[in-house]
SEROKOL-418819 format. One record per residue: y, x, z of N, C-alpha, C in turn; residue in one letter; residue number from 1. Coordinates in steps of 0.05 Angstrom, whole numbers. Each point is the difference from the previous one (the first is absolute). Layout:
BEGIN
nyy, nxx, nzz, cayy, caxx, cazz, cyy, cxx, czz, resn, resi
Y, X, Z, Y, X, Z, Y, X, Z, A, NUM
...
//
This chain:
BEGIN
nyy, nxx, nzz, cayy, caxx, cazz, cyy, cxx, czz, resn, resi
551, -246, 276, -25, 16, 2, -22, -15, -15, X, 1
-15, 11, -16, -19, -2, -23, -23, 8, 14, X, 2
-32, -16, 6, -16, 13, 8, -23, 4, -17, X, 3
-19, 11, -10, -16, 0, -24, -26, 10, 19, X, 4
-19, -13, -12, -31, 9, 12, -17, 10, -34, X, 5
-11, 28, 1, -17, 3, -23, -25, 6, 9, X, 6
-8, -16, -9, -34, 4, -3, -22, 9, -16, X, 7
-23, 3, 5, -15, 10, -25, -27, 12, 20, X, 8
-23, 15, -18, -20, 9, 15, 13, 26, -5, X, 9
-24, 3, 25, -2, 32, 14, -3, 10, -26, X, 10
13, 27, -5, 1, 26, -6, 6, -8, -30, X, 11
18, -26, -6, 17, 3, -19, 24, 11, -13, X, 12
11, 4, 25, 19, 24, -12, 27, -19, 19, X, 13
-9, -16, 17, 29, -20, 8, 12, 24, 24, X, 14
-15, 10, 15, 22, 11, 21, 11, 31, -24, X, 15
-2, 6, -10, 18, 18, -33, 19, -14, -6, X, 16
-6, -23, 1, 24, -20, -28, 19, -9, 22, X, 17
-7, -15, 23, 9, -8, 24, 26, 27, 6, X, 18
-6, 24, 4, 7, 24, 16, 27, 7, -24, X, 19
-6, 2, -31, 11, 14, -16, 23, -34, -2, X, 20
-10, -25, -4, 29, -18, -3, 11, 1, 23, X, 21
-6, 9, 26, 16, 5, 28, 24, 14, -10, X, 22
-16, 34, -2, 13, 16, -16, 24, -11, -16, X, 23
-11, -3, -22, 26, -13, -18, 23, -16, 2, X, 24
-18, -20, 13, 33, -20, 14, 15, 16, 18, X, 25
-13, 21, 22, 22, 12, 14, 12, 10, -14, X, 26
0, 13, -27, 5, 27, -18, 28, -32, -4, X, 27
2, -10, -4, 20, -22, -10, 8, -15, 14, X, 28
-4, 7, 31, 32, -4, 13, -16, -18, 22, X, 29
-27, -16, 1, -14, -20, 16, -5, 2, 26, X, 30
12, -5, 21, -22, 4, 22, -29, -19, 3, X, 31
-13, 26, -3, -31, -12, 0, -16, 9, 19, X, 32
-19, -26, 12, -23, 1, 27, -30, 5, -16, X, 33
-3, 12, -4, -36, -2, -1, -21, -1, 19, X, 34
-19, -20, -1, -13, -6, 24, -34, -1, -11, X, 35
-8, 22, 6, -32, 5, -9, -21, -17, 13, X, 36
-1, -10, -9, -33, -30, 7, -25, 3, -6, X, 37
2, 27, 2, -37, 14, -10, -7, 12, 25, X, 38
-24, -3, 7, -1, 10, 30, -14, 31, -5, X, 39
1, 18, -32, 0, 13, -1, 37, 20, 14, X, 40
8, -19, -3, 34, 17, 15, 8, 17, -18, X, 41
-5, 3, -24, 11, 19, -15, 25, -12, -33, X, 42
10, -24, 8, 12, -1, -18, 27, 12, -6, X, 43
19, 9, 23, 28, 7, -2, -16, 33, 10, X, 44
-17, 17, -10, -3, 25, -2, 17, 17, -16, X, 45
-7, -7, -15, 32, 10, -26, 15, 0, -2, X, 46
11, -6, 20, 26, -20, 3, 10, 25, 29, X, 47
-10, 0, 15, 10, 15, 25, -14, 29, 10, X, 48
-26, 1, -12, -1, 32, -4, -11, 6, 25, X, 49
-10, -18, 22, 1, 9, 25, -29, -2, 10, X, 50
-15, 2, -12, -34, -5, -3, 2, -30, 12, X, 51
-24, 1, 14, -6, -18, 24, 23, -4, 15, X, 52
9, -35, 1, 20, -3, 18, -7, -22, 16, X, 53
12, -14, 15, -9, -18, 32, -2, -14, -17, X, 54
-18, -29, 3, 5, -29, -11, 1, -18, 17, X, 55
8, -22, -1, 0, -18, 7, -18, -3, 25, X, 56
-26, -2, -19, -22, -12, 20, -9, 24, 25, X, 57
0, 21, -11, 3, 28, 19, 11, -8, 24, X, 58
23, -10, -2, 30, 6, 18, 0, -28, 26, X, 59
-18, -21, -16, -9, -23, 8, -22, 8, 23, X, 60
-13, 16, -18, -32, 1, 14, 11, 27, 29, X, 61
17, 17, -1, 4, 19, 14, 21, -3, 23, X, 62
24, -24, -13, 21, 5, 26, 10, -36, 1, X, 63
-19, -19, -11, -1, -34, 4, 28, 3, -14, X, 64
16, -12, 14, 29, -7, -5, 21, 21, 4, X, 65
-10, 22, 14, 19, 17, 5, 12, 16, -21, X, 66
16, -7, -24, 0, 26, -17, 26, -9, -6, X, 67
10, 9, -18, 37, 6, -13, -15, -13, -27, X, 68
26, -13, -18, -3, -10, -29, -8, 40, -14, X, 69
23, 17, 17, -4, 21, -17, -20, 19, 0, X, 70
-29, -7, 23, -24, 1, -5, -17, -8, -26, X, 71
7, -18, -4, -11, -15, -20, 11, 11, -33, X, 72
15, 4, 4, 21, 13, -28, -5, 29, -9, X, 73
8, 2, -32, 4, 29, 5, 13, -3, -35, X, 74
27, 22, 6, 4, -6, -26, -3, 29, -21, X, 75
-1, -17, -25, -13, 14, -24, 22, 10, -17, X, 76
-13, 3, -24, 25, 8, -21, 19, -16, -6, X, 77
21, 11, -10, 20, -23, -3, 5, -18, 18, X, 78
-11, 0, 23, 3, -19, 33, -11, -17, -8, X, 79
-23, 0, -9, -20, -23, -2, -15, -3, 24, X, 80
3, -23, 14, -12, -6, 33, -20, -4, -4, X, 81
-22, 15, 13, -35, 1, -2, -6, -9, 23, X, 82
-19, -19, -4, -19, -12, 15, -29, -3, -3, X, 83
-15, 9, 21, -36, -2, -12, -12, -10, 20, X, 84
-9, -30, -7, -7, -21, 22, -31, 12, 11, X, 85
-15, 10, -12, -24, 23, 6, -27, -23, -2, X, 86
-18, 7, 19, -21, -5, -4, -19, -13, 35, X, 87
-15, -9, -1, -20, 3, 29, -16, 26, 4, X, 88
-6, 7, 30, -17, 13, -11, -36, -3, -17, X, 89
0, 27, -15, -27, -3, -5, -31, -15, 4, X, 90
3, -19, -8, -23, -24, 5, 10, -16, 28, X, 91
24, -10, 11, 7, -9, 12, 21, -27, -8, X, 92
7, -15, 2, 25, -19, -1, -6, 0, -35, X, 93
28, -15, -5, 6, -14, -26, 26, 14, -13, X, 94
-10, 7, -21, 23, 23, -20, 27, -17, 1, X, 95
-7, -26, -12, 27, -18, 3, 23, 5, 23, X, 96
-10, 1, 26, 5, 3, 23, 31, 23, -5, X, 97
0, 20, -11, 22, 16, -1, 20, -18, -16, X, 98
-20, -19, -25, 33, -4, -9, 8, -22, 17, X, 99
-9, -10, 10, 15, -28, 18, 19, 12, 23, X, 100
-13, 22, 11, 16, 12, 16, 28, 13, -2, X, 101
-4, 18, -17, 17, 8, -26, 29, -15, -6, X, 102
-7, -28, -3, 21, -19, -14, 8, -4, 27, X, 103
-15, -11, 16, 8, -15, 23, 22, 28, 20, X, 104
-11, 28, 2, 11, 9, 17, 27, 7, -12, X, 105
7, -1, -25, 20, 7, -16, 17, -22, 3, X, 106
-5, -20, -1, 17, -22, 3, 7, 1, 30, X, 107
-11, 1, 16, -5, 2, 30, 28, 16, 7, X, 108
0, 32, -14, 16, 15, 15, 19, 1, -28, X, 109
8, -20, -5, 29, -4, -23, -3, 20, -13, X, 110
-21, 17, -28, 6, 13, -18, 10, -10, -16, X, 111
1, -15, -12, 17, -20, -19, 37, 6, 4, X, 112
5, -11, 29, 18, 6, 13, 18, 29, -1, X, 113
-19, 9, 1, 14, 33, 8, 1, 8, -23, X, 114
-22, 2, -18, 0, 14, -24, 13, -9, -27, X, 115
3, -28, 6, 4, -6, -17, -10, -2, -34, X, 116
-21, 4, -3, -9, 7, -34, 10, -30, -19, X, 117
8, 20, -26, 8, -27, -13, -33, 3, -18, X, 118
-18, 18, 3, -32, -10, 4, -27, 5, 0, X, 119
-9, -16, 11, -21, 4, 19, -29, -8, -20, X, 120
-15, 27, -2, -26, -1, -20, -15, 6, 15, X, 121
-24, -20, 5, -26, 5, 5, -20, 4, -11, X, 122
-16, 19, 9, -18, 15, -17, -29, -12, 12, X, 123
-15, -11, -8, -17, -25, 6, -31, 8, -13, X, 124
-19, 7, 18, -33, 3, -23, -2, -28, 1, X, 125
-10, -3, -31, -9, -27, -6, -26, 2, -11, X, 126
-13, 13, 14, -33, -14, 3, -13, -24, 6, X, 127
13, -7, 33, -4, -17, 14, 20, -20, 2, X, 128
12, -27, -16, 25, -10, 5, -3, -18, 22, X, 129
-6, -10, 28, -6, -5, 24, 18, 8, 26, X, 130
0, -10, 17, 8, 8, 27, 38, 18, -5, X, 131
-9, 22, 19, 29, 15, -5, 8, 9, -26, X, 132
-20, 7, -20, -2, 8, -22, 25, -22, -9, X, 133
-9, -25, -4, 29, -21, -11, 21, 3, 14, X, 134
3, 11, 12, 22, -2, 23, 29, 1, -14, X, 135
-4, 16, -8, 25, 10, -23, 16, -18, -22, X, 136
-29, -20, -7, 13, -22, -17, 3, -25, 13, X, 137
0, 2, 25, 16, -33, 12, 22, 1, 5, X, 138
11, -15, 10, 25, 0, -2, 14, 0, 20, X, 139
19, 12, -13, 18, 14, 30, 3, 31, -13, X, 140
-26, 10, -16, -5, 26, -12, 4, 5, -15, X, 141
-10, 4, -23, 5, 15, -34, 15, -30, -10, X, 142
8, -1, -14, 16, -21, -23, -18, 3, -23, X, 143
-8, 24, -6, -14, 2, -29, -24, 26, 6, X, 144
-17, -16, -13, -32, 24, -5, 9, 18, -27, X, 145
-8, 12, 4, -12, 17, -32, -25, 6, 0, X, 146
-18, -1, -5, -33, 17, -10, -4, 19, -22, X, 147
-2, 23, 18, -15, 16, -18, -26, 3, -12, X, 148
0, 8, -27, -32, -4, -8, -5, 18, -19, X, 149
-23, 9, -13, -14, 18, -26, -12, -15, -20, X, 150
-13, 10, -12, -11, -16, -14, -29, -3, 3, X, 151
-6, 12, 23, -32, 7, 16, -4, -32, 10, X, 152
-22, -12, -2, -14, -24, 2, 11, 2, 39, X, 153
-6, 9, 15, -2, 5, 29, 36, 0, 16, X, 154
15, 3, -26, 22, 0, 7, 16, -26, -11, X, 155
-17, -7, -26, 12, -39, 4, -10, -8, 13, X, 156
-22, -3, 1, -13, -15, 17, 14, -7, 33, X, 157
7, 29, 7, 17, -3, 29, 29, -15, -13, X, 158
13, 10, -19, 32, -13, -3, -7, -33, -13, X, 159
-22, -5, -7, -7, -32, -2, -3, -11, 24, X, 160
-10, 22, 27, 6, -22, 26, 15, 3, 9, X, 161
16, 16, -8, 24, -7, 17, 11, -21, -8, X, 162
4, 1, -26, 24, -27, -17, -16, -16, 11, X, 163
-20, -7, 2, -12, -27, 10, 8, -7, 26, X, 164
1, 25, 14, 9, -3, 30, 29, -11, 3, X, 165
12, 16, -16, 29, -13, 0, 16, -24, -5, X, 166
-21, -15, -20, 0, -16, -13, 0, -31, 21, X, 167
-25, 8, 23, -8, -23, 8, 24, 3, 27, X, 168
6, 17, 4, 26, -2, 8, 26, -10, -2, X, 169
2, -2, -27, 30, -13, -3, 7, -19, 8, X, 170
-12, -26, 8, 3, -14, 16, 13, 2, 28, X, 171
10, 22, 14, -6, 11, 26, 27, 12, -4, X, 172
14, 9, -21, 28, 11, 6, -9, 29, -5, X, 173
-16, 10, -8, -12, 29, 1, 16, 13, -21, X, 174
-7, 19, -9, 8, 20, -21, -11, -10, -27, X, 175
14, 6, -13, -8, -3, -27, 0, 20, -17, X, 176
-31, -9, -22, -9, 26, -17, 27, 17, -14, X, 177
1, 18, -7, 33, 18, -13, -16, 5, -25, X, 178
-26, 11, -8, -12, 16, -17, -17, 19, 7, X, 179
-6, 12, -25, -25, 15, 0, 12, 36, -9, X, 180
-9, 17, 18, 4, 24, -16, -26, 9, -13, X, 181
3, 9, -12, -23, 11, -21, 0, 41, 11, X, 182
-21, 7, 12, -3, 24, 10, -17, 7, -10, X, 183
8, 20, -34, -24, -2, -22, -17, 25, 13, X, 184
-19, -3, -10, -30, 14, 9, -9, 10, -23, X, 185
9, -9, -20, -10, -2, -27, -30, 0, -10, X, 186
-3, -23, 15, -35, -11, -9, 13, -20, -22, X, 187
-34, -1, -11, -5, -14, -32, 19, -27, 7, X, 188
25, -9, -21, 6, -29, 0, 19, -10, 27, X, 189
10, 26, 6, 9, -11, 27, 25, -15, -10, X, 190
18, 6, -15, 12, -31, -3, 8, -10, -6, X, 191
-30, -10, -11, -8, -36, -3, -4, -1, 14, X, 192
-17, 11, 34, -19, -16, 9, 20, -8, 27, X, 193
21, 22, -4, 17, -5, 19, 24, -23, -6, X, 194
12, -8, -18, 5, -22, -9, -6, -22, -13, X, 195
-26, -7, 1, -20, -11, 2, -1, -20, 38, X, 196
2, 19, 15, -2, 3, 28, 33, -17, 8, X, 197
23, 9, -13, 21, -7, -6, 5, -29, -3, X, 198
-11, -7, -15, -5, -30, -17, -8, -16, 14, X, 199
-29, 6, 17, -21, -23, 13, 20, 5, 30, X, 200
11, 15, 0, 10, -12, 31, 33, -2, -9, X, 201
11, -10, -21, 33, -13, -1, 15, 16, -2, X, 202
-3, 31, 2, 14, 23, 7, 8, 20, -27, X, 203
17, 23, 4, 4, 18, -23, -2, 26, 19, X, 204
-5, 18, -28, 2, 27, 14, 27, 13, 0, X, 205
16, 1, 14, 26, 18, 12, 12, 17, -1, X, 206
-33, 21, 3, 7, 24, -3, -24, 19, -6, X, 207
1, 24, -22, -32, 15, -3, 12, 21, 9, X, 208
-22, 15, 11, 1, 38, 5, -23, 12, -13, X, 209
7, 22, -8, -16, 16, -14, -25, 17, 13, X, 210
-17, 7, -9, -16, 22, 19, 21, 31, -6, X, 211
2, 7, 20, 12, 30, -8, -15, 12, 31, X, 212
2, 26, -15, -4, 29, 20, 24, 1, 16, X, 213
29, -10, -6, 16, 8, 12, -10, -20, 34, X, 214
-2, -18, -7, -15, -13, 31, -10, 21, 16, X, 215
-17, 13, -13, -18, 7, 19, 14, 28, 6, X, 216
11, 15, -16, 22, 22, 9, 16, -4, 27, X, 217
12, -28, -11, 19, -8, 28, -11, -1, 23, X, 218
-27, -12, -1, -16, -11, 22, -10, 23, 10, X, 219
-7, 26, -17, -11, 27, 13, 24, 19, 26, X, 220
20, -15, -10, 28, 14, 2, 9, -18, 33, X, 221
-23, -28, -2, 17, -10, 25, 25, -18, -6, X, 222
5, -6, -23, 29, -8, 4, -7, -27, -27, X, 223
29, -10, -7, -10, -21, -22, 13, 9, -23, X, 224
-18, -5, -21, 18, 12, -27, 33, -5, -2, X, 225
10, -28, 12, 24, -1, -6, 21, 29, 20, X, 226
-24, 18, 16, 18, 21, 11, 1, 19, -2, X, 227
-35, 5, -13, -9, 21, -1, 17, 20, -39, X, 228
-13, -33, -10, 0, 8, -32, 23, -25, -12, X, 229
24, 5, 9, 18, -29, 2, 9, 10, -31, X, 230
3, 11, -21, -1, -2, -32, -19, -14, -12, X, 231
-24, 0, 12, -33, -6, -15, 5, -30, -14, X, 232
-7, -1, -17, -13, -21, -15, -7, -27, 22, X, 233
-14, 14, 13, -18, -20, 33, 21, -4, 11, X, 234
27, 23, 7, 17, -19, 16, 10, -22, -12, X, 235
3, 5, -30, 18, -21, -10, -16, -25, 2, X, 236
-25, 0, -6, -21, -25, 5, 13, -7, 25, X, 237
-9, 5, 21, 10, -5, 13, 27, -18, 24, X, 238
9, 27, -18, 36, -18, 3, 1, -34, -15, X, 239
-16, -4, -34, 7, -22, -5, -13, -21, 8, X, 240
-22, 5, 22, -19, -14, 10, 18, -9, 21, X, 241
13, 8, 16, 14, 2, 20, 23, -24, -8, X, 242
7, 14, -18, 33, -21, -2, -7, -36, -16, X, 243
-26, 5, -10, -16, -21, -13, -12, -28, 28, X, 244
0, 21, 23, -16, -10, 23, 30, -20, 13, X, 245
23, 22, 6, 15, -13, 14, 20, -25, -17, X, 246
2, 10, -30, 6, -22, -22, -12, -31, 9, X, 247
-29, 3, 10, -20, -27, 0, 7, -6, 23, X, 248
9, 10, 20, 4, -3, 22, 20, -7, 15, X, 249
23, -4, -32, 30, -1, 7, 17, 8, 23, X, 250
-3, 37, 1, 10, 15, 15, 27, 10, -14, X, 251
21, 2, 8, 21, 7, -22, 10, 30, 13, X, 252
//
């Protein structure tokens, strides 16, 4: 089992890229866990079609200890196992708080065990790299980061703290950086500025995706391009993003 944590800022396009390489590796035989770490709860949406589903911290906050692993679960396309560690409520508690719970109650009631995934991607906002937010890259957790980024100043800027975050980690047995995807935006110079970004933190870019409409088709549709529009151009991005990920990750 292979565990990967991707990161990046809000409304980069990571729970898309996250949902559609889920996609893909199941499309090729993988059992795969996805475990959403945005306390927005919406990253395995695409994925299972089922709007709003329980999370973690919900199930915590509503029945303590009392619940089933298959509370917590729900599976997606291609039996991709969804998980959405959720949020606090509204001006209450600490966002982190779901993903610690999240990891801990999953380990707790042997998903690993039962499910088995040969792997486990977390979908991680990297605004804030702090508290539960790191959770993902210590160890015991992800083996390898990826960061997503644009070429928008606001979006290195966040995938420069993370590598920094990661960085001062290694010491610690933690995860280590994998690369950079490039999630073009197509602003002026994006990349240079994104490998540029590449350079000052030791790293290469992995993997690019294009801007397309077909995204947003899929996303109107509820589902992920690799299901909706599985010929597209985007799936194929996709797909080689995917087999590029588990290559670095020496998944065979």
């Amino acid at each position: 089992m292979v565990k990967i944590a991707v990161y990046g800022k809000g409304g980069i396009g990571k729970s898309t890229t996250v949902s559609n390489v889920s996609a893909a590796l199941a499309d090729m035989g993988y059992k795969v866990m996805q475990i959403g770490c945005d306390p927005k709860a919406d990253s395995t949406s695409s994925l299972h079609g089922q709007g709003e589903i329980a999370t973690v911290l919900d199930l915590v906050r509503e029945k303590k200890n009392s619940f089933a692993l298959e509370d917590m679960v729900h599976e997606g396309y291609g039996g991709v196992i969804c998980v959405e560690a959720g949020g606090p409520t509204p001006g209450l508690g600490c966002a982190g708080r779901g993903i610690i719970a999240a990891l801990e109650k999953l380990k707790e009631k042997g998903a690993y065990d039962v499910y088995k995934p040969d792997v486990v991607i977390y979908d991680v906002l990297g605004d804030v790299v702090c508290g539960g937010f790191s959770m993902p890259m210590r160890g015991g957790y992800a083996d390898k980061v990826f960061v997503i980024t644009s070429g928008e100043n606001m979006a290195i800027h966040a995938a420069a703290n993370i590598a920094v975050a990661i960085d001062g980690f290694k010491d610690r047995g933690y995860a280590s950086l994998g690369g950079i995807i490039l999630n073009h935006r197509d602003v002026r110079d994006e990349n240079a500025k994104v490998a540029e970004l590449a350079a000052d933190i030791n790293s290469e870019i992995v993997g690019e995706l294009s801007r397309s409409e077909t995204v947003t088709d899929a996303e109107d549709l509820g589902k992920t391009v690799i299901e909706a529009f599985p010929d597209s151009e985007m799936a194929e991005e996709y797909r080689c993003l995917a087999k590029k990920l588990i290559e670095i990750c020496g998944i065979r």
